[in-house]
Wavefront OBJ file of the C-alpha trace (Angstrom):
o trace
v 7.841 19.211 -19.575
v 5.133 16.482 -18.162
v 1.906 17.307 -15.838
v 2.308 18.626 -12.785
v 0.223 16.299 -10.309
v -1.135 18.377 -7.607
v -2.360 16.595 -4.434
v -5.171 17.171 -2.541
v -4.069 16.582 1.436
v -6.784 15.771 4.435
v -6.771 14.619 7.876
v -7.005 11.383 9.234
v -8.352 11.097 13.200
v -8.269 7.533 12.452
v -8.428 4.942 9.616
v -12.197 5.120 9.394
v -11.756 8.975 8.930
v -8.942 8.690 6.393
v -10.867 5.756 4.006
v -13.948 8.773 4.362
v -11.389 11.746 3.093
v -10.267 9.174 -0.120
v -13.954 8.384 -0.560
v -14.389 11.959 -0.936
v -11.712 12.882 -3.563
v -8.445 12.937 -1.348
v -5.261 12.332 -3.219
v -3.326 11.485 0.205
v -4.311 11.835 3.834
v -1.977 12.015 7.148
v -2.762 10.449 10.447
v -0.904 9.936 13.339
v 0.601 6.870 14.961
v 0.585 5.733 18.587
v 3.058 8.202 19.410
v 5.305 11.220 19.060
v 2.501 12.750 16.897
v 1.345 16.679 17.296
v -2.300 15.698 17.938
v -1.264 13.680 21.278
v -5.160 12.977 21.083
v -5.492 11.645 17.373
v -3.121 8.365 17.921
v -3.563 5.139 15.516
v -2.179 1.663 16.053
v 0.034 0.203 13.110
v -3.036 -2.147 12.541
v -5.074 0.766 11.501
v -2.327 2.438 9.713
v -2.061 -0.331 7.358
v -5.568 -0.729 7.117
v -5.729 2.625 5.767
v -2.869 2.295 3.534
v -4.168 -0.745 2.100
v -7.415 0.818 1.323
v -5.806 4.328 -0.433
v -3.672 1.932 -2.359
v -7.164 0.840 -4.436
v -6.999 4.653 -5.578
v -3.237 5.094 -5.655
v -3.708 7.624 -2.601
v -0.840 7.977 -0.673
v -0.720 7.799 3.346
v 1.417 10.352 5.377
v 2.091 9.205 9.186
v 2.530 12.244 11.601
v 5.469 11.729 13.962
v 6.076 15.638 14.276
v 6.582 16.043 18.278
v 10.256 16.745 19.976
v 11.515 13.340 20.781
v 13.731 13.020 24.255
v 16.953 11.051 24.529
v 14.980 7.777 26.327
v 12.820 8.244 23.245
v 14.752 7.895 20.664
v 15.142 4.085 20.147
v 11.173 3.365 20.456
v 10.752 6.108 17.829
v 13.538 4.223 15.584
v 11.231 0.924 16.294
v 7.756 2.520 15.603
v 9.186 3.990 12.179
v 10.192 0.803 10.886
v 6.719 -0.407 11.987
v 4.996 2.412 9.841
v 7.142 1.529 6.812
v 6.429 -2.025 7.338
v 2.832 -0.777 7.396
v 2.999 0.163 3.930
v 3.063 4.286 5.083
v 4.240 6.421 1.967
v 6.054 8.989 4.098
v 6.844 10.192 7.469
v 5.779 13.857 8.702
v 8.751 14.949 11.069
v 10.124 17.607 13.466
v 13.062 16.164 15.267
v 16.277 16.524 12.986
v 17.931 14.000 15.435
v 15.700 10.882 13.590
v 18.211 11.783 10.870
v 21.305 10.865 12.436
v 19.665 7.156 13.211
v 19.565 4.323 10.798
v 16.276 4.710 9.795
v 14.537 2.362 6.491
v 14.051 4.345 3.266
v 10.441 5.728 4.114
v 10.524 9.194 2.518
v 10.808 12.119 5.209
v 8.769 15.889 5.202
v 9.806 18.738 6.819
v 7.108 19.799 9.288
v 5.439 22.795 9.687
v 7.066 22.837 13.067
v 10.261 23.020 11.496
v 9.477 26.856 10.977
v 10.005 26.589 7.105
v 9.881 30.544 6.342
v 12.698 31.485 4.072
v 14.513 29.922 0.853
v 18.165 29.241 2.754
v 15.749 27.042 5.227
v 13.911 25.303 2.822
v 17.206 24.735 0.715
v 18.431 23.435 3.640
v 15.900 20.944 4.243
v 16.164 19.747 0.894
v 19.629 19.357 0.928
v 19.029 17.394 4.001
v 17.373 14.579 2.428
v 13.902 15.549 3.006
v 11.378 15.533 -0.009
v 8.841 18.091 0.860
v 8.770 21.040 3.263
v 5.395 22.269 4.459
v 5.828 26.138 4.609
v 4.985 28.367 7.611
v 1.444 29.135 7.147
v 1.780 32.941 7.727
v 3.706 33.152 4.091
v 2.174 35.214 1.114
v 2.160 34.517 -2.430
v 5.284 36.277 -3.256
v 7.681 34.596 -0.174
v 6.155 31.086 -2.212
v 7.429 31.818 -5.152
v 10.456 33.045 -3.891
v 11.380 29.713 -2.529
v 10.015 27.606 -5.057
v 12.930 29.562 -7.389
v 14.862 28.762 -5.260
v 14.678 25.206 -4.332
v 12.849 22.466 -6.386
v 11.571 20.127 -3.045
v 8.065 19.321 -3.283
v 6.329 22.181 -1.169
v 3.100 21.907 0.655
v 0.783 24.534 1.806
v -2.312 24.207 4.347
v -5.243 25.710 2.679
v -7.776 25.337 5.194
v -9.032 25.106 8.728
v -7.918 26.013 12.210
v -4.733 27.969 12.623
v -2.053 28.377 15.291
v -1.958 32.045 15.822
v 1.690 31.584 16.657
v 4.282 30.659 13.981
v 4.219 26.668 14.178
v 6.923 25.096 16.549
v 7.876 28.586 18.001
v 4.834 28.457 20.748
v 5.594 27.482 24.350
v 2.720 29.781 25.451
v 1.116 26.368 26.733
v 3.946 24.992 28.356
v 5.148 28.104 30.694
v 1.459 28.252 31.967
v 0.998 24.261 32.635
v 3.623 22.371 31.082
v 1.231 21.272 28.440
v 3.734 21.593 25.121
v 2.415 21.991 22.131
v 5.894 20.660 20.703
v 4.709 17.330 22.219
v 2.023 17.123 20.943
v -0.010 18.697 23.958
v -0.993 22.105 23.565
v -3.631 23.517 25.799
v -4.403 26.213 23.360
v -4.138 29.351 25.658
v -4.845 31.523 22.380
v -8.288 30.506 22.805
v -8.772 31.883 25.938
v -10.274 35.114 27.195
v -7.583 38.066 27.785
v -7.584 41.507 29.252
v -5.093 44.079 27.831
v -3.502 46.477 29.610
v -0.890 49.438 30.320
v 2.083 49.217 32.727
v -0.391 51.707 35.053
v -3.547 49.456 35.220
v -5.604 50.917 32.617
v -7.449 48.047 30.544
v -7.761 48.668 26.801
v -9.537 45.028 25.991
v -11.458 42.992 28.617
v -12.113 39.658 28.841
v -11.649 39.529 24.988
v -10.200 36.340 23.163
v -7.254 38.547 21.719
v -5.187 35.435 20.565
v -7.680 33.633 18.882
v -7.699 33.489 14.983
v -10.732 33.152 12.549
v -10.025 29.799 10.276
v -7.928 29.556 6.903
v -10.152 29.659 3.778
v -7.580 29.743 0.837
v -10.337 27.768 -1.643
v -10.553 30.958 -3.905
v -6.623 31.025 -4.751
v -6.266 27.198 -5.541
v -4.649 28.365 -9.115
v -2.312 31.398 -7.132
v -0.818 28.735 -5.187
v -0.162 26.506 -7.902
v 1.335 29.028 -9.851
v 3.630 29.719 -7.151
v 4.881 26.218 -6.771
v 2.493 24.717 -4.483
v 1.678 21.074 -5.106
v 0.029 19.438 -1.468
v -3.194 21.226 -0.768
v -3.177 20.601 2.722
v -6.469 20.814 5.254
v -6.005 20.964 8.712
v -8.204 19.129 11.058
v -6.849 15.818 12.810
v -9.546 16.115 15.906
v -12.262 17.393 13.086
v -15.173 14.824 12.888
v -16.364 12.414 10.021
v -18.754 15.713 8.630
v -16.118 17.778 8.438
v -13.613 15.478 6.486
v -16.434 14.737 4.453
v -17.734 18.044 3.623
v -14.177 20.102 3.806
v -12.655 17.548 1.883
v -15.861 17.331 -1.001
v -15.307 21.261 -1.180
v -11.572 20.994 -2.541
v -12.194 18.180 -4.467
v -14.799 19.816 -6.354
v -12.449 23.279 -6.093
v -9.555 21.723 -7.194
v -11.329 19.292 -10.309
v -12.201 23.046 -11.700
v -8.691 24.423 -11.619
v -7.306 20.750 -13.859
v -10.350 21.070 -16.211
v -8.935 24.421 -16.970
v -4.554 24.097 -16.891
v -3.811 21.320 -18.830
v -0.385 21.156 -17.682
v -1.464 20.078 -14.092
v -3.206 16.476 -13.464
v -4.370 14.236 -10.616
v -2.170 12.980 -8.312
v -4.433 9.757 -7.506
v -7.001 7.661 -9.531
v -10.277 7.475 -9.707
v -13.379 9.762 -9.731
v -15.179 10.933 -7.192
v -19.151 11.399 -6.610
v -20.833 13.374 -3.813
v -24.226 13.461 -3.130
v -24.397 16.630 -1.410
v -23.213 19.855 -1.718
v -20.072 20.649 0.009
v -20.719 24.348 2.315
v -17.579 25.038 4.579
v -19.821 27.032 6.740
v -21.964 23.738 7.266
v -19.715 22.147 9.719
v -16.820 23.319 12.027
v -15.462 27.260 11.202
v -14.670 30.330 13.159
v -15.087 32.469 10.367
v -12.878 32.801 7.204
v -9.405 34.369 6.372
v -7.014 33.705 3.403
v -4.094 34.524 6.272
v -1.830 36.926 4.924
v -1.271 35.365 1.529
v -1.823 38.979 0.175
v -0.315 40.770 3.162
v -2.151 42.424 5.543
v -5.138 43.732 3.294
v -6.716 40.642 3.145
v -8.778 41.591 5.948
v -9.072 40.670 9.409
v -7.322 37.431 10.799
v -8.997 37.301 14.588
v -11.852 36.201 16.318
v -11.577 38.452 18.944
v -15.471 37.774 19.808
v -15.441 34.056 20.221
v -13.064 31.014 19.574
v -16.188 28.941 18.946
v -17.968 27.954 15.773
v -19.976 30.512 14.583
v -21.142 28.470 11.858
v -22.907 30.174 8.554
v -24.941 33.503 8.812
v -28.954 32.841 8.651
v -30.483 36.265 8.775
v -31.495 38.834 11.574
v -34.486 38.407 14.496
v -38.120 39.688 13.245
v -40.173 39.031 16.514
v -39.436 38.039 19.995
v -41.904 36.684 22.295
v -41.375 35.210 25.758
v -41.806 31.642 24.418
v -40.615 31.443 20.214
v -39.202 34.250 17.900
v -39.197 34.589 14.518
v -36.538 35.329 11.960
v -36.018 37.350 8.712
v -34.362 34.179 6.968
v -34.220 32.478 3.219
v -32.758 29.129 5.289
v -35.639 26.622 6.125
v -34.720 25.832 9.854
v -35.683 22.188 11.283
v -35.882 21.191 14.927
v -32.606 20.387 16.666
v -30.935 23.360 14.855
v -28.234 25.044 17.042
v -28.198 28.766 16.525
v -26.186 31.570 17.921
v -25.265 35.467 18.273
v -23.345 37.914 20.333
v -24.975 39.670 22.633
v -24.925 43.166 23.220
v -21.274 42.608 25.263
v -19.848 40.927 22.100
v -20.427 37.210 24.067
v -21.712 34.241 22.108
v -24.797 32.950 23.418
v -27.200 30.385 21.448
v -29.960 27.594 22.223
v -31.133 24.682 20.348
v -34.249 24.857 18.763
v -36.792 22.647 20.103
v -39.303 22.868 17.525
v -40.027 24.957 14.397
v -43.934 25.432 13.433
v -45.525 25.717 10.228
v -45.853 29.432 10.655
v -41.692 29.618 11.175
v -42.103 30.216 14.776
v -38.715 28.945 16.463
v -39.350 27.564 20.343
v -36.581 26.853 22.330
v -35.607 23.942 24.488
v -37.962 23.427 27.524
v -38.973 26.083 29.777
v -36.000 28.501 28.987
v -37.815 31.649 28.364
v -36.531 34.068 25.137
v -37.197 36.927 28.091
v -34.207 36.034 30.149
v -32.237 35.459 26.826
v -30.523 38.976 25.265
v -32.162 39.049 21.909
v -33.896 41.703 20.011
v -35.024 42.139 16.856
v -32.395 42.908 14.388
v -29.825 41.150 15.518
v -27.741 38.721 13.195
v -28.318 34.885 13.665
v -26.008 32.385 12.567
v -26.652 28.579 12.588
v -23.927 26.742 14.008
v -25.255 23.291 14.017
v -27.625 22.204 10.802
v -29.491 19.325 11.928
v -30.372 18.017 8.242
v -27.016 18.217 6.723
v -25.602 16.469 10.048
v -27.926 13.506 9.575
v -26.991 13.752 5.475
v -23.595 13.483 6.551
v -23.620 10.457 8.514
v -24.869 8.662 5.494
v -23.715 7.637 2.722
v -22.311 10.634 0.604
v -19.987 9.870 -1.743
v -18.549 7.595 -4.870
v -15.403 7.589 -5.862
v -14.392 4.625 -8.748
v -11.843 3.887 -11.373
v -12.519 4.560 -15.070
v -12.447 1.205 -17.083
v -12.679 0.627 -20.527
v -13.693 -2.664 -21.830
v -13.345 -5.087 -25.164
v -15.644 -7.943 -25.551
v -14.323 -9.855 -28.652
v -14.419 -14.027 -29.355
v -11.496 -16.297 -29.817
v -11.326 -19.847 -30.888
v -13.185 -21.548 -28.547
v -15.181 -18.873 -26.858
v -15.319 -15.370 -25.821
v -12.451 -12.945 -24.193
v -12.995 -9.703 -21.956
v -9.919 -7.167 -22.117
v -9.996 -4.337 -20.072
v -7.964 -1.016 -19.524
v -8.215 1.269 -16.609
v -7.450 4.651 -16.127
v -3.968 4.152 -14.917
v -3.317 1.507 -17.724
v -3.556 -1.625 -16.185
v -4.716 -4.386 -17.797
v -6.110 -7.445 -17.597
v -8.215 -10.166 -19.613
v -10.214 -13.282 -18.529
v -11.315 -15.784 -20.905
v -14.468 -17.596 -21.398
v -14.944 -21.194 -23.073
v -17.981 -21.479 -24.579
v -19.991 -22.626 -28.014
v -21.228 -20.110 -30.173
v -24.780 -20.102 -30.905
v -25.791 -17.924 -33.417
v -28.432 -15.396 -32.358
v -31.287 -14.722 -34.054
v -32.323 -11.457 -32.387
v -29.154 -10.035 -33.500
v -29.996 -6.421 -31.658
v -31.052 -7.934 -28.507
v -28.384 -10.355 -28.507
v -25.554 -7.720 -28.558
v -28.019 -5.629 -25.796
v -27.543 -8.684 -23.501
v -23.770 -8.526 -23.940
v -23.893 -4.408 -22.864
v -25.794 -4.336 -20.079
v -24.303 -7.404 -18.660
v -20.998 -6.256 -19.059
v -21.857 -2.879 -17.876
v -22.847 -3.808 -14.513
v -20.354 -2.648 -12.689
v -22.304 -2.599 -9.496
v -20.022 -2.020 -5.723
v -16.791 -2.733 -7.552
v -13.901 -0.302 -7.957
v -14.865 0.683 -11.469
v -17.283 2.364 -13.806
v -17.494 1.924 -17.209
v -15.749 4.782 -19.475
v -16.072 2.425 -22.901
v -17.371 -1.183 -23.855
v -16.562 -2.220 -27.327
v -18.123 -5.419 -28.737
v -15.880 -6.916 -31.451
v -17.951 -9.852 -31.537
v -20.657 -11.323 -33.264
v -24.246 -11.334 -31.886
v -24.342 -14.658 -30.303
v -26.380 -16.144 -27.289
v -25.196 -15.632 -24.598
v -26.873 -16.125 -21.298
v -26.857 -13.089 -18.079
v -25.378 -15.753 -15.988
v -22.271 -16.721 -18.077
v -21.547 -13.048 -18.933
v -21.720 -12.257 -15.436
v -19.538 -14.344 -14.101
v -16.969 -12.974 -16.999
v -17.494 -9.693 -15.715
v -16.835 -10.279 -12.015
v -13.912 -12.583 -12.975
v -12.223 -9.783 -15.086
v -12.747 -6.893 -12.283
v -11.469 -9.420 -9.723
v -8.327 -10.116 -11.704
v -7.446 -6.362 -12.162
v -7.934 -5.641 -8.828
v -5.328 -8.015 -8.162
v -2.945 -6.786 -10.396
v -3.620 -3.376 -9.459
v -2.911 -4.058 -5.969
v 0.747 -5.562 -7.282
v 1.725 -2.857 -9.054
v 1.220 -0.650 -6.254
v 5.177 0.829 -6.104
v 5.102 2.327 -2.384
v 7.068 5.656 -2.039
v 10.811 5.333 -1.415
v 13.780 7.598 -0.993
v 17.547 6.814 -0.339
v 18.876 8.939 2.349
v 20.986 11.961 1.668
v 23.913 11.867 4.726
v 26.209 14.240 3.607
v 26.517 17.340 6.120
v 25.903 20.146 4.570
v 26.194 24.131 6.122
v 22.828 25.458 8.286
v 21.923 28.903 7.343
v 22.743 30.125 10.725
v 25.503 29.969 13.348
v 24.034 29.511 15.745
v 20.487 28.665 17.548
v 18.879 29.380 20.638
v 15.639 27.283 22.483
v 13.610 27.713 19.666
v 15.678 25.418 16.899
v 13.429 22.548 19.607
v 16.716 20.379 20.483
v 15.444 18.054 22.825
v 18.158 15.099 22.143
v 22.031 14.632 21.889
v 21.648 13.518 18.329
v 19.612 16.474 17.117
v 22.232 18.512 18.649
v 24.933 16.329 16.870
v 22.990 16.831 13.519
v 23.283 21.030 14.002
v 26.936 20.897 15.249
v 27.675 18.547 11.997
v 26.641 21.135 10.584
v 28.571 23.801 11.721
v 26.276 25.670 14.343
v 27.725 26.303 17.663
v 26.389 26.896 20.578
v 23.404 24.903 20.106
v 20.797 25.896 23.228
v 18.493 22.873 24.499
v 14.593 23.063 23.835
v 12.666 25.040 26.135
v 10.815 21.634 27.353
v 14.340 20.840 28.917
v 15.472 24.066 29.716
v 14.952 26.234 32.627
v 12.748 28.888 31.755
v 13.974 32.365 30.878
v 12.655 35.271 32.222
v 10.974 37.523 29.904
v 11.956 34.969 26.956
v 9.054 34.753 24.309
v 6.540 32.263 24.689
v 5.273 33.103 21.056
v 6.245 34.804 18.006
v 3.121 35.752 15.427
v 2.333 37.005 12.296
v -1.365 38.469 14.257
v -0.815 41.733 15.727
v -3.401 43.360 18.391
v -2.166 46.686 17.826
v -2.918 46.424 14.306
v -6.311 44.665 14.736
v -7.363 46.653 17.002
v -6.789 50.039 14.667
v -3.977 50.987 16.694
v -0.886 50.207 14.232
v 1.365 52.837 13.648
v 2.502 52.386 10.338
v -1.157 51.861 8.923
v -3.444 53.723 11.276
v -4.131 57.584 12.332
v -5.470 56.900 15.546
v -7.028 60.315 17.633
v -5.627 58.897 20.843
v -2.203 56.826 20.818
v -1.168 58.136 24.180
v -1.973 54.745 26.411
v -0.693 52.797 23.693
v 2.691 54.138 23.644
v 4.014 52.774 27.005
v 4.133 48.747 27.450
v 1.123 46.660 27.536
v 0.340 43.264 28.965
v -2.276 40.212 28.631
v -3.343 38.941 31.942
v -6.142 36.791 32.934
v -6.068 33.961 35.587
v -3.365 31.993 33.726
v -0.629 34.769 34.088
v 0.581 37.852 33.048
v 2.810 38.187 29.589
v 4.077 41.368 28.218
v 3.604 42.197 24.212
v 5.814 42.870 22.072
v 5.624 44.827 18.837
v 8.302 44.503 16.221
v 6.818 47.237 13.236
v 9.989 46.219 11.535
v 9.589 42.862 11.175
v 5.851 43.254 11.157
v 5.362 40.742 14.093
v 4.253 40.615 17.970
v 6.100 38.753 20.737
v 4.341 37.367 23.831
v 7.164 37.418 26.565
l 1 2 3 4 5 6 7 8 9 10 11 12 13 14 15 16 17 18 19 20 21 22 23 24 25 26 27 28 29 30 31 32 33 34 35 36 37 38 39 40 41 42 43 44 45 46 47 48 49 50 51 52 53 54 55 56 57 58 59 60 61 62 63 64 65 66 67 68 69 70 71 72 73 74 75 76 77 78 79 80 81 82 83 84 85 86 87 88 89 90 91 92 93 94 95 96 97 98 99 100 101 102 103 104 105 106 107 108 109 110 111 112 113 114 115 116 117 118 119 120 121 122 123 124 125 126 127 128 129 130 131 132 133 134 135 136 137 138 139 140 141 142 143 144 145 146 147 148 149 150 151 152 153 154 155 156 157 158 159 160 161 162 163 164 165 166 167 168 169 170 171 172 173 174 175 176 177 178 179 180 181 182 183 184 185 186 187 188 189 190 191 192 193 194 195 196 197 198 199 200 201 202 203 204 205 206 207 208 209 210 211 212 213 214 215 216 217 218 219 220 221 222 223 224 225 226 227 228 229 230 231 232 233 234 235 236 237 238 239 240 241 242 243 244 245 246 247 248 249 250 251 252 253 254 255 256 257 258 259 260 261 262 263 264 265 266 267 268 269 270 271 272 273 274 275 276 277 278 279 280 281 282 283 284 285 286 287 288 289 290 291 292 293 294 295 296 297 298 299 300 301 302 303 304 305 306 307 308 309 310 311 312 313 314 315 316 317 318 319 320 321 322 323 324 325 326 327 328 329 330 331 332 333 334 335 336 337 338 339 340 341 342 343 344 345 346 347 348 349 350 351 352 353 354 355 356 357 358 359 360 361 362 363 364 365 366 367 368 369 370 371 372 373 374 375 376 377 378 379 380 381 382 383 384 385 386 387 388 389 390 391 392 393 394 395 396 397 398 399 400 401 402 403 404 405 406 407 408 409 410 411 412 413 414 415 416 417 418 419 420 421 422 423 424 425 426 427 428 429 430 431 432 433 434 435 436 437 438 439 440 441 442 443 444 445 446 447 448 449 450 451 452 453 454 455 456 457 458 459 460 461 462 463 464 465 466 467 468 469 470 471 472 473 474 475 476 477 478 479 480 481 482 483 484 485 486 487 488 489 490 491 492 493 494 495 496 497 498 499 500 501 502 503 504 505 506 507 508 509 510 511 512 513 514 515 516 517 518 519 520 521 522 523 524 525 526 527 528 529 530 531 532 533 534 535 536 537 538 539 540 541 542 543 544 545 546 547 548 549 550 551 552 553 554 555 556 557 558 559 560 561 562 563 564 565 566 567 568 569 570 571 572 573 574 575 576 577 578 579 580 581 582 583 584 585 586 587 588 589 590 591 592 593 594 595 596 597 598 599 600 601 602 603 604 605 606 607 608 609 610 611 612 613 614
């Protein structure tokens, strides 16, 4: 058996962001186009899509395009033109919900089974592969062991988000957002009502939470079980983050790399699956820039520890230390961190509510002033309490710098010919190329420095694409002048950039048509049918009835508006099967979340391990 390449995936807001994410040791990146993508906010023009695609080509990165949003029956022809644009575009693959695209005449750009698609079980995935797509991205809320049971099952490329914000619902199953403002989050529009405050209460009144964000999930960290998820068939390390900013893809992306570099240094039966190697000038920290804390997200169950934020659906950023002194104007804190002014810090007050200020200035003696006249007096802090630092001034500014090299290994022969001199050279991915140079050979007669000449010149490798792995000198020591050797060496790295560009093969698939049977008979709002040819594709298939997508459908009273994984019983030490609570007697009857949005009931299923918001 060969290598197994395993990919390292990041976001793309927009070309600019996506050449950052390859510059920092991205094997592919996905961005969306100018529509029908999930991030309704994080739209590209083709223009910039094959900007990007022409720059990841210099690495052999691939380019994903996101066009994972329910598509409606008017829609349907302007989605078959924009896909033919993205292929045109030189796009590697095409991230998709709508199973109607696949009863259209679409060109052979190779198709992935979005997250929204609800990819939790073997038959599904099997399903999808027999389909004609070429990777499935699982349901985030799967462990370790429901991986490997569908990698045995299947052999479809699977992908697995590793890091970065998550849906608290199971992805394409949450219509939370579009029953309170017709904001769907299957179009790309979510208004993220899990991030809101919520009050929970009985059917008699009595409020058990208030005003607590009971939805809202801490961030996926998975960077410690790189190797478990290989080993259970993962082979796209996906980050989330299409609205993140250029420090995050930088720094998020830099964290993998380096994360992921260790785990192929160690298994030699996995490799890279792009060229090149990559540089930073920093040190990646994912608590430097965007997080809401950390959670691996059920990979091991439930005893991995918390998945809420129940406190905050903000940034808390990376812990600091605890307040020593308070004063009416500066305090002072018990900290290793050196602290610089413009440094946003934060904490939760006695009532669990973030509050924070930017430091003004820091003094010699550590004394932190805040902004203007806002007086620490009025502000609830004490000494004791935990600090964190949720914007780092420095690294910000070392961010939007340069921060990163990424460049093709190149070995080189320097040997003469008839009637002058020829440069061979070899890359990493074994292209070659050779440029020759006419010239009369003068003997040298500093022989050492001669051949020294002939190194460094050849060595200077400079902006280009390269760096130099070997230089070989099958040559005698003759003079040669900088100038001439030079303009060999820019001649050769221009001619394999050339050919490397050529050789470029961009990802292609022939289409699989042939019907075959879904794993179910039939399928209710939540299969997201929004067109007459998804339906078609379904009742091809032999599933019958086939109910339209809730964005087309009257709403159904007491329907769920969100299936999850997160349970507030259970986070809240109130779980039946796994807690011994002294009081369960309010908790037995129903309970509701209500705020100024609406009112939903909850749900518990202990069976299935899994709350519905109805």
């Amino acid at each position: 058996m060969g290598q197994q390449a395993l990919e390292l995936l990041a976001p793309a807001k927009n070309h600019e962001l996506g050449m950052a994410a390859i510059n920092h040791g991205a094997d592919a990146v996905y961005i969306g186009a100018e529509q029908f993508g999930a991030r309704a906010a994080a739209g590209n023009s083709i223009a910039e899509i094959g900007q990007l695609c022409t720059y990841a080509r210099r690495y052999r990165a691939r380019v994903y395009v996101a066009l994972n949003t329910l598509i409606f029956d008017h829609e349907l022809e302007a989605a078959r033109d924009l896909i033919y644009k993205i292929w045109d575009a030189g796009a590697d693959a095409l991230i998709i919900q709508d199973m109607g695209l696949l009863e259209m005449d679409l060109p052979p750009i190779p198709l992935f089974a979005s997250t929204q698609t609800d990819n939790q079980t073997p038959e599904k995935v099997r399903f999808l592969e027999q389909s004609g797509f070429q990777r499935v991205i699982l349901a985030r809320e799967l462990g370790l062991d429901a991986i490997a049971r569908i990698r045995k099952s299947t052999s479809v490329d699977l992908e697995a988000f590793v890091h970065g914000a998550l849906c608290v619902c199971y992805s394409g199953r949450c219509y939370m957002s579009a029953a309170i403002g017709g904001r769907s989050a299957n179009r790309g529009a979510c208004g993220q009502p899990c991030r809101l405050p919520w009050n929970l209460v009985t059917e008699a009144g009595e409020v058990l939470a208030e005003n607590r964000f009971l939805l809202s999930l801490k961030d996926m960290n998975r960077s410690d079980h790189l190797a478990a998820l290989a080993g259970a068939g993962i082979t796209s390390f996906k980050i989330e983050g299409r609205l993140k900013d250029l420090a995050y893809v930088k720094n998020i992306t830099g964290f993998y790399r380096r994360r992921l570099d260790a785990l192929l240094e160690g298994n030699p039966g996995f490799t890279k699956a792009s060229s090149g190697k990559t540089v930073l000038s920093f040190t990646p920290d994912p608590a430097k820039t965007f997080n809401r804390g950390e959670t691996d997200y059920f990979l091991f169950g439930r005893e991995g520890g918390p998945v809420d934020s129940p406190d905050t659906p903000k940034s808390m950023g990376e812990k600091i230390g605890t307040i020593k002194k308070v004063t009416p104007d500066w305090l002072t804190l018990d900290t290793r961190h050196r602290l610089n002014n413009g440094d946003g810090l934060c904490f939760l007050d006695a009532g669990g509510r973030l509050r924070g200020f930017q430091v003004n200035r820091v003094d010699k003696a550590g004394k932190l002033f805040p902004p203007g006249r806002q007086p620490l007096k009025k502000m609830p802090v004490s000494p004791g309490m935990t600090v964190y630092r949720n914007h780092d001034q420095a690294f910000s500014r070392l961010m939007a710098g340069k921060t990163s090299d990424r460049r093709i290994g190149l070995d080189l022969v320097f040997s003469e010919v008839q009637d002058g001199f020829l440069l061979s050279s070899e890359d990493e991915d074994n292209t070659c190329a050779q440029v020759k140079m006419e010239s009369p050979k003068e003997p040298a007669r500093n022989k050492e420095r001669a051949l020294g000449v002939i190194e460094t010149q050849l060595g200077k490798l400079g902006n280009s694409l390269f760096f130099l792995r070997s230089l070989s000198i099958e040559s005698a020591p003759y003079f040669l002048s900088a100038k001439d050797l030079n303009r060999l060496r820019r001649d050769l790295v221009s001619a394999l950039e050339v050919k490397r560009e050529r050789q470029y093969v961009q990802m292609a698939s022939v289409r699989n048509t042939a019907p075959v049977p879904y794993p179910e008979s039939s399928l209710d709002f939540r299969a997201n049918v929004a067109n007459a040819l998804a339906r078609k594709f379904y009742e091809k298939r032999g599933v019958a009835p086939v109910e339209p997508a809730f964005e087309i459908s009257p709403v159904k009273p007491d329907g769920p508006v969100m299936t999850t994984k997160h349970c507030i019983r259970h986070s809240m030490g109130q779980c039946p099967k796994r807690h011994k609570p002294k009081d369960n007697r309010a908790w037995s009857g129903p309970l509701y979340l209500e705020n100024e949005k609406g009112r939903f009931r909850v749900v518990v299923d202990c069976r299935r391990c899994e709350m519905q918001i109805r």
